[in-house]
N, C-alpha and C positions, 0 to 999 in steps of 0.2 A: 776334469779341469782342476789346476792345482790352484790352493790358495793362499793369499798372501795378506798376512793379518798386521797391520801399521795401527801403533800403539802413542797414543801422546797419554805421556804418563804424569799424575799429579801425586804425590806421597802429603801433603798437605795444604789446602787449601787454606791462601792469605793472600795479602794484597787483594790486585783489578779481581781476584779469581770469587773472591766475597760475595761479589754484583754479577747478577747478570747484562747489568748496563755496560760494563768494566769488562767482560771478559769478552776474549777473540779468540776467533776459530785457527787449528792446526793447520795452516796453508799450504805449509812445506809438509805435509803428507799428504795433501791432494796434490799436490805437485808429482808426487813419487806414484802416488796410483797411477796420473797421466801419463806417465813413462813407462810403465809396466806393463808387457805385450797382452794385446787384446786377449790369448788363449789365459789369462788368469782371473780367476777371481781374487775381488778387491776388498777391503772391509777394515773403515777406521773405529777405533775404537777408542773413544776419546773420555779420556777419567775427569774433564770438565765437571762433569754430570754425574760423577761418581766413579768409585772401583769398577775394572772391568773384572768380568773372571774367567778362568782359563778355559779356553775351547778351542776345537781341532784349527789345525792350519799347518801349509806345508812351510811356510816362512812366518818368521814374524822381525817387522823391521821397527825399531823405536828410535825415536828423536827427542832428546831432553837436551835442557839447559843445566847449569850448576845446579840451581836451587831443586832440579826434581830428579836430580840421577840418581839417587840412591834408590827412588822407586823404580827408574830406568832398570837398574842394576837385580832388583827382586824380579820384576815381571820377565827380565830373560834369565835368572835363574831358574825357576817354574816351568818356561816352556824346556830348557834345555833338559831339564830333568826328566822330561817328558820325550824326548829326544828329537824336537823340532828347532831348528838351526836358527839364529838370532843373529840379527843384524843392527848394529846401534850408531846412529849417526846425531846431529846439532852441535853446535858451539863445545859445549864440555867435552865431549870424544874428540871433537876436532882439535881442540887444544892439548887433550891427555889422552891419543888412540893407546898407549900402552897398558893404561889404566882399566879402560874400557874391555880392552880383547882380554881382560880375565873373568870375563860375565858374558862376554859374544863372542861368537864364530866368525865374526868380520865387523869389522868398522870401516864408514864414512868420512873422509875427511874434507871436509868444505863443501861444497857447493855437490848436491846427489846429481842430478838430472844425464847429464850427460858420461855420469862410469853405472850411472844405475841399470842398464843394460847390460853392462859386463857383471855385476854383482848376477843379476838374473843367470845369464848365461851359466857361469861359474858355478852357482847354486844347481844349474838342472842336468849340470854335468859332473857332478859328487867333487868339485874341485873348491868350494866357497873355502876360502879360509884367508885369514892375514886383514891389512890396511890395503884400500882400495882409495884415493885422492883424487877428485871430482876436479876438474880443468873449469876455472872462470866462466859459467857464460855469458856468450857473447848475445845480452838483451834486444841488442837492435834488428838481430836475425831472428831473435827466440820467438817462436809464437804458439808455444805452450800454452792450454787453457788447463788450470788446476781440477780437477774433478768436483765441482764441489757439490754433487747431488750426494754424494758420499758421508758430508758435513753434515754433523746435527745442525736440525733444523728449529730450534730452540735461542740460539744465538739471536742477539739484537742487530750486530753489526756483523756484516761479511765486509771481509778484507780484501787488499788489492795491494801487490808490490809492482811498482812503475821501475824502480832502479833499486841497485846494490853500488855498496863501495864510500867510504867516506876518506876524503883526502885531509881532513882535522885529522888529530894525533893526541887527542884527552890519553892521561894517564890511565884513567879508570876503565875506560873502556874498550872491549872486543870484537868492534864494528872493524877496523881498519886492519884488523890482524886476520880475524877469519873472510870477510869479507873483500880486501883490498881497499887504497888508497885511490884506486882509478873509479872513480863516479861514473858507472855503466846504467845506461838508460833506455828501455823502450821507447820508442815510436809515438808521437803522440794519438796518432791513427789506431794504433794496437790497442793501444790502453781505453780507447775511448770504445771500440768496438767490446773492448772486454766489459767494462761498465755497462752498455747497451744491454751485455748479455746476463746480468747479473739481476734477480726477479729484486731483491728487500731494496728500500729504497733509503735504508742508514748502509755507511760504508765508512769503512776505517782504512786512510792509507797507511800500507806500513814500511812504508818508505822511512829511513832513519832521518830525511831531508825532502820533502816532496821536491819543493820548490828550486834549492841546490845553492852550488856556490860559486856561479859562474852568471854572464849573461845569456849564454848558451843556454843553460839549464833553465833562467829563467823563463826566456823564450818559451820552453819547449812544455814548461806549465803553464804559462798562458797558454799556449795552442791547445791543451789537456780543457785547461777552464771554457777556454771561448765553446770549445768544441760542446762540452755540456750543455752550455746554455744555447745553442745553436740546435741542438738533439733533441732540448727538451729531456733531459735525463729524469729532469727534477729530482736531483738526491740528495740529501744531507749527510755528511760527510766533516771528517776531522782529519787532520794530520798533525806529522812533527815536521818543525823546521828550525833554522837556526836564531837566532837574534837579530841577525843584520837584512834578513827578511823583508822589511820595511823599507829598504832604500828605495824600493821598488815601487812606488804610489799605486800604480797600474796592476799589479800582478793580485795585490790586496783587495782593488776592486773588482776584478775578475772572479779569484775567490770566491768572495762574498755572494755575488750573482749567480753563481754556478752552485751555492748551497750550503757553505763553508759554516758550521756553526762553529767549533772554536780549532785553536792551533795551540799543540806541543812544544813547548821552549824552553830549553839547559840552561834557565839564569843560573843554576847551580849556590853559588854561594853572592854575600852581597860584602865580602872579603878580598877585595883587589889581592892580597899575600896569597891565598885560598887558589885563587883563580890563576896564580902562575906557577902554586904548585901542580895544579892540575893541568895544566899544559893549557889553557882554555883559553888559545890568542886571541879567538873574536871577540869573547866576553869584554877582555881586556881593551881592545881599541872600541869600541863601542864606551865602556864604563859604565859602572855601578850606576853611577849617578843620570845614567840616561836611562835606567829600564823603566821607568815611571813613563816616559817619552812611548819607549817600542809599545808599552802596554797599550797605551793612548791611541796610537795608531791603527789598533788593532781594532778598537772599541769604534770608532770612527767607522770602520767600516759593519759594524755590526757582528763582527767576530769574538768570542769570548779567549781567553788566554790560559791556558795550564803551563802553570810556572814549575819547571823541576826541579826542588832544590836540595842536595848533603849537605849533611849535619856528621860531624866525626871528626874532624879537621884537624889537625894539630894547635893545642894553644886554643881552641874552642873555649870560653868561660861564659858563668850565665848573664853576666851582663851582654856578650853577644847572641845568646838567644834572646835575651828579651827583647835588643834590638831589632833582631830578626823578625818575632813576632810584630811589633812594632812595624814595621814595613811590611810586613803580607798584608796587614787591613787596611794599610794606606795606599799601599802601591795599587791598586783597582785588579792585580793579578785575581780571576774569576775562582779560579780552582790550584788549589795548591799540593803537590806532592812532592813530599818530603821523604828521602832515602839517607840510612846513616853507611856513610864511605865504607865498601867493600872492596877487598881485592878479591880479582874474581881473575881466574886460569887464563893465561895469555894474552895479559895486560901487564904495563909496564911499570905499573902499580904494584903489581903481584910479585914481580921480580926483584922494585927496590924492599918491599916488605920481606921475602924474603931473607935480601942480602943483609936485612937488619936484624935478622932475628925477632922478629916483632909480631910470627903471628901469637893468637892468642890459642885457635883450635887447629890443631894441627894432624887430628889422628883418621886422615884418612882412607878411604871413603865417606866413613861413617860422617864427618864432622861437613861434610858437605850440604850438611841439609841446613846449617846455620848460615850457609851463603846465600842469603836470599835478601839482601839488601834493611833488611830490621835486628839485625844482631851485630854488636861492636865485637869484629871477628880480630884485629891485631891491636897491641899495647899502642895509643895512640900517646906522644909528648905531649906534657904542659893541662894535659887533661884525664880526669879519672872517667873509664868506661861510664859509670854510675852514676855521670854528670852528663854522659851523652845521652842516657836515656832519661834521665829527669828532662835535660834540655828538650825531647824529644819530645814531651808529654807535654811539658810547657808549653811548647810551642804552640802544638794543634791546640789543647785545650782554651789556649787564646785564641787562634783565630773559630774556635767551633763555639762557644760560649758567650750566651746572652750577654749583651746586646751586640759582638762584635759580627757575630754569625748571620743575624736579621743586617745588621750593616751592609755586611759585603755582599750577601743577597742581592737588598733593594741595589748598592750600588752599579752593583752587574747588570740588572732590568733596566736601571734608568742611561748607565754607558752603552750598551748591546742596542739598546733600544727595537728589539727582537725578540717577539716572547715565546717559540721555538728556539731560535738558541739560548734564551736566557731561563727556558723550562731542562734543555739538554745542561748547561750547569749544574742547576739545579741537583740533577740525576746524580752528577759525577760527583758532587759537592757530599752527596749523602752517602754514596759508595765507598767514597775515601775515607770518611767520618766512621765509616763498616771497619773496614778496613783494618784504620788505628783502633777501635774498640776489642778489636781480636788477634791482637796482636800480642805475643809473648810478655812483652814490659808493662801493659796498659795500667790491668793490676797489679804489679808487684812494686812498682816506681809510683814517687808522688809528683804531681803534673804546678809544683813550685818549688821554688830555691827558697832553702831559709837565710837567715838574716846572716847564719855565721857564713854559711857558702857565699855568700852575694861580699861578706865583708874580706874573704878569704882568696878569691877570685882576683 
């Protein structure tokens, strides 16, 4: 029996990966074990948990993102030197396969499940070589179950993807490029059978939108909810969604009933100019000045809120981050994460930065281990790098710093009015708090502006 060794690789551990509250299991390699013919043995090997080290296999397939290619890139140098054939697929290969096929014997491009067949075949016929381009699937036919007895069983949260595809067009981001603009959804029936079949009773969707941006789609999350609560799931559970989320009275109490402890949401910047650079139309008809409102409604139904917001901006100064601060302990936002603007490979971002000349690390491979959303990667206008991460320090260390920290606590217990979901804040509140404490700048930057900066701004 030949075997097939799927690699999720970590070269440094930061951010969600700190906590093991925070961190989620490799999906899309249980996904790739379930498609791989029953004559093989399977075996993921997940650096969550630590370095793997090298051992026999007749394949080895690895999926990374920007921020962990470069370990991508080591662990199929090692096996190839060893002279076992390497297959490397995720977002980064799928944006850069030319990149990639100089450290593997074939790349993935988009979507594995259905050429991952042909990859095998190829492979057991001495023919693997080149870019192999995975065809959209079609979710509402797909009834794929991930392997996930495969998964470390260590994990807080097992995951669950109901749809692919976002039809928003953010600059920054490589949901609509690698994935499609067509919002492809499972069944409600599928997904609920899938939950059913799922033993841990936390679950993370990793839906980019659970809920979506149609009435279609919302439909089709209620039938998900009701169905829960009708099953008897009893699970606790989070997701991302968008902003305008809330038009929806109905879908929010559904939600909530069905185990919803909090929801993912791109306020992104509180910069109306910010927000149209970043292409972020919904933000924008919604308005700044109503996220205080989205948050509320959320709270209402006993849902807590993780607010996602960049720092990096052009024109950034520190009287806007104190503002910023300033509004995270006010706005009731439960948990807040904060990313400083990256361009990241096959975003639209990547390409004006580019065309500007503006990045800052540019000597790749190597310099890809700084795109991991905590490093001021291109010359930003009207602001010095070294003001992004002061501002950056500033911020958290106001919203994490007696008395504002006990504030926004108690204020979450008494909004949520749910002391599972306002203990799962909690969690996330001190994993994030992990998080920034280990992060490259924490120490080197001081977390305030002095009087000439604040005068010079």
């Amino acid at each position: 029996m030949k075997k097939l060794l799927l690699v999720n690789p970590v070269g440094r551990a930061s951010g969600y990966l700190l906590s093991k509250f925070s961190t989620i299991p490799p999906l899309s390699l249980a996904y790739i074990a379930a498609v791989t013919p029953s004559d093989w043995e399977v075996k993921i090997a997940d650096e969550n948990f630590g370095h793997s080290e090298v051992e026999d296999a007749d394949l080895v397939g690895i999926s990374a993102f920007t921020s962990n290619i470069n370990r991508a890139y080591e662990i199929a140098v090692k096996y190839r030197k060893r002279g076992i054939k390497v297959v490397i697929g995720g977002i980064h290969a799928s944006m850069l396969p030319d990149e990639a096929l100089q450290y593997a014997d074939a790349v993935v491009i988009g979507e594995a499940e259905q050429i991952w067949g042909r990859v095998i075949e190829d492979f057991e016929n001495d023919r693997l070589t080149g870019k192999y381009t995975g065809p959209r699937v079609d979710l509402a036919k797909n009834a794929i179950r991930p392997r996930r007895e495969l998964m470390d069983a260590r994990y807080k949260f097992q995951s669950i993807q109901t749809s692919r595809g976002c039809p928003f067009d953010c600059n920054f981001c490589t949901v609509s490029n690698y994935l499609g603009k067509a919002f492809r959804q499972r069944s409600a029936a599928d997904v609920l059978d899938e939950l059913q079949e799922i033993d841990s009773r936390y679950i993370f969707f990793l839906d980019d939108n659970l809920i979506g941006h149609s009435r279609k789609s919302a439909m089709r999350a209620k039938e998900i909810f009701s169905g829960m609560i009708e099953r008897g799931l009893n699970k606790k559970w989070w997701m991302q969604t968008s902003i305008d989320s809330t038009k929806d009275e109905e879908v929010l109490e559904l939600a909530a009933k069905a185990g919803c402890m909090f929801a993912f949401i791109g306020f992104e910047t509180i910069s109306e100019m910010n927000l149209k650079e970043m292409k972020k139309g919904i933000n924008l008809k919604i308005g700044v000045d109503n996220y205080k409102r989205i948050v509320n409604a959320f709270h209402s139904h006993g849902i807590g809120v993780v607010g996602a917001f960049i720092i990096g901006n052009d024109f950034e100064s520190p009287h806007y981050y104190k503002q910023l601060a300033r509004f995270l302990v006010r706005s009731g936002i439960d948990v807040v994460q904060m990313a400083i603007l990256t361009p990241l490979p096959g975003t639209a971002f990547m390409g004006q930065v580019e065309k500007e000349d503006r990045l800052i690390y540019r000597n790749f491979p190597a310099d890809w281990d700084k795109y991991r959303l905590s490093y001021v990667v291109r010359q930003p206008q009207g602001v010095a790098p070294e003001t992004i991460y002061i501002g950056d320090n500033y911020v958290k260390n106001y919203i994490y710093r007696f008395p504002n920290n006990q504030y926004r606590i108690l204020k979450s217990f008494l909004s949520i009015k749910n002391p599972i979901n306002s203990y799962a804040v909690y969690r996330f509140n001190k994993a994030l708090k992990k998080s920034w404490q280990g992060s490259h700048y924490y120490q080197k930057y001081p977390s305030k502006f002095t009087a000439g900066q604040l005068e010079s701004a």
